[in-house]
C-alpha positions as CSV (number, residue, x, y, z in Angstrom):
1,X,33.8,5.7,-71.5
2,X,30.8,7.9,-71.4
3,X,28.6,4.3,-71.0
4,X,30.6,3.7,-67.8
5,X,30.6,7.4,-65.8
6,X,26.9,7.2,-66.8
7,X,26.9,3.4,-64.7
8,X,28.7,4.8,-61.9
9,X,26.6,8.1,-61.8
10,X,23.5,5.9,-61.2
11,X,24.9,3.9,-58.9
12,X,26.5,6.4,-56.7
13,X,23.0,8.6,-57.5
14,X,21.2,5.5,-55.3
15,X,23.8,5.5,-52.8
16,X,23.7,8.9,-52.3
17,X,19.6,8.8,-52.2
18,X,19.6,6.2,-50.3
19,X,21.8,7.8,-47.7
20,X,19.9,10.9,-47.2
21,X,16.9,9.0,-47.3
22,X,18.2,6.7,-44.2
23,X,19.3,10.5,-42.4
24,X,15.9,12.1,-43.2
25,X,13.9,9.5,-41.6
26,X,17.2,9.3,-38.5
27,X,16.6,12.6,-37.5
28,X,14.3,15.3,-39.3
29,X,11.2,13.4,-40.4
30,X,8.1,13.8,-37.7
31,X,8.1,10.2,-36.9
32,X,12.2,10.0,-36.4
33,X,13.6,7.3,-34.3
34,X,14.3,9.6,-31.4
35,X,10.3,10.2,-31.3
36,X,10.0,6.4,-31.8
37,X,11.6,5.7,-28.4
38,X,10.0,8.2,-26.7
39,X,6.7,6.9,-27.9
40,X,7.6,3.4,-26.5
41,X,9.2,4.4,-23.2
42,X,5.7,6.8,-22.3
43,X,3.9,3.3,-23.6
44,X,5.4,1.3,-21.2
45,X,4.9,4.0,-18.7
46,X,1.5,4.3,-19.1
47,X,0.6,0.6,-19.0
48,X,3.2,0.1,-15.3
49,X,0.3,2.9,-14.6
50,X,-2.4,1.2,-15.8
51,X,-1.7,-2.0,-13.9
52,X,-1.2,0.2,-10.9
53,X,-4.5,1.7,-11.2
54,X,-6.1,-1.8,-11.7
55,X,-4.9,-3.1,-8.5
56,X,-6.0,-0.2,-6.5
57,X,-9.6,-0.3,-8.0
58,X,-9.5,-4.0,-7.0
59,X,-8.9,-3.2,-3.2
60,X,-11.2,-0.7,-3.2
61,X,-14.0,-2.7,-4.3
62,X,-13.3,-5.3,-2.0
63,X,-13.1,-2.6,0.8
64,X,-16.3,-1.2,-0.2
65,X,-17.7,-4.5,-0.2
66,X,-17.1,-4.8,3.2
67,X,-17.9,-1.6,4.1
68,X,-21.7,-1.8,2.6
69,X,-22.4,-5.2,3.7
70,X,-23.9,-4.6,6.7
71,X,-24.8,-1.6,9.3
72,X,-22.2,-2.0,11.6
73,X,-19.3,-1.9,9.6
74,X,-20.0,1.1,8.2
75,X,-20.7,2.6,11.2
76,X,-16.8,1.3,12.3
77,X,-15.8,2.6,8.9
78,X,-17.3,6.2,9.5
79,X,-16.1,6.3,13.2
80,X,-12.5,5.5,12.1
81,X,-12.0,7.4,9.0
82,X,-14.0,10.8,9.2
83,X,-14.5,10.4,13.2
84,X,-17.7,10.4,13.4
85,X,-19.4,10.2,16.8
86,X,-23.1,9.8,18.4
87,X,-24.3,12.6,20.4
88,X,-23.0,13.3,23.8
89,X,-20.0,10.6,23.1
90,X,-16.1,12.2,23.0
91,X,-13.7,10.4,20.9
92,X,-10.2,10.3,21.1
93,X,-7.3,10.0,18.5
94,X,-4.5,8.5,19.5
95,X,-1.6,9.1,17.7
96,X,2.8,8.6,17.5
97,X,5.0,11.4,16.9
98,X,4.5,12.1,13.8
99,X,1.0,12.8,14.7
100,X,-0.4,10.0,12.6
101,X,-3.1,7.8,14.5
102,X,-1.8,4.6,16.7
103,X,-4.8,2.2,14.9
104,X,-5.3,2.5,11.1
């Protein structure tokens, strides 16, 4: 009798360890699944990011390739984005009505 509440003690001992063990690591251990799949949503985030990022470095290499490959367009470049002008020469912006310029 003793032999068989001893057998049922053990095995309700590894149950019961085994149940807090699956709680700790649920909810109160540092790396708990809630953490988990915040750690994987921010991961994805940051990589949608980081192909963003690697597409807009792309254009603007190509733009500045164009840009620096020969006097005259960066002269056009400098005119159009920072309006630049030559002495004695008036420019004008023309823009919509949401005062944004006509040309881009």
């Amino acid at each position: 009798m003793f032999v068989q509440k001893l057998i049922r003690l053990s095995k309700n001992f590894y149950v019961v360890t085994g149940v807090i063990l699956f709680a700790w690591m649920l909810g109160f251990d540092t790396n708990d699944l809630g953490t988990q799949f915040r750690n994987w949503w921010k991961l994805r985030e940051l990589e949608t990011d980081r192909l963003y990022y690697e597409e807009e470095i792309a254009k603007i290499q190509q733009q500045r390739k164009e840009i620096f490959g020969s006097a005259r367009s960066q002269e056009k470049f400098a005119r159009e984005n920072y309006l630049m002008k030559k002495n004695g020469e008036e420019v004008y912006v023309l823009v919509n009505e949401n005062n944004e310029p006509i040309e881009k």
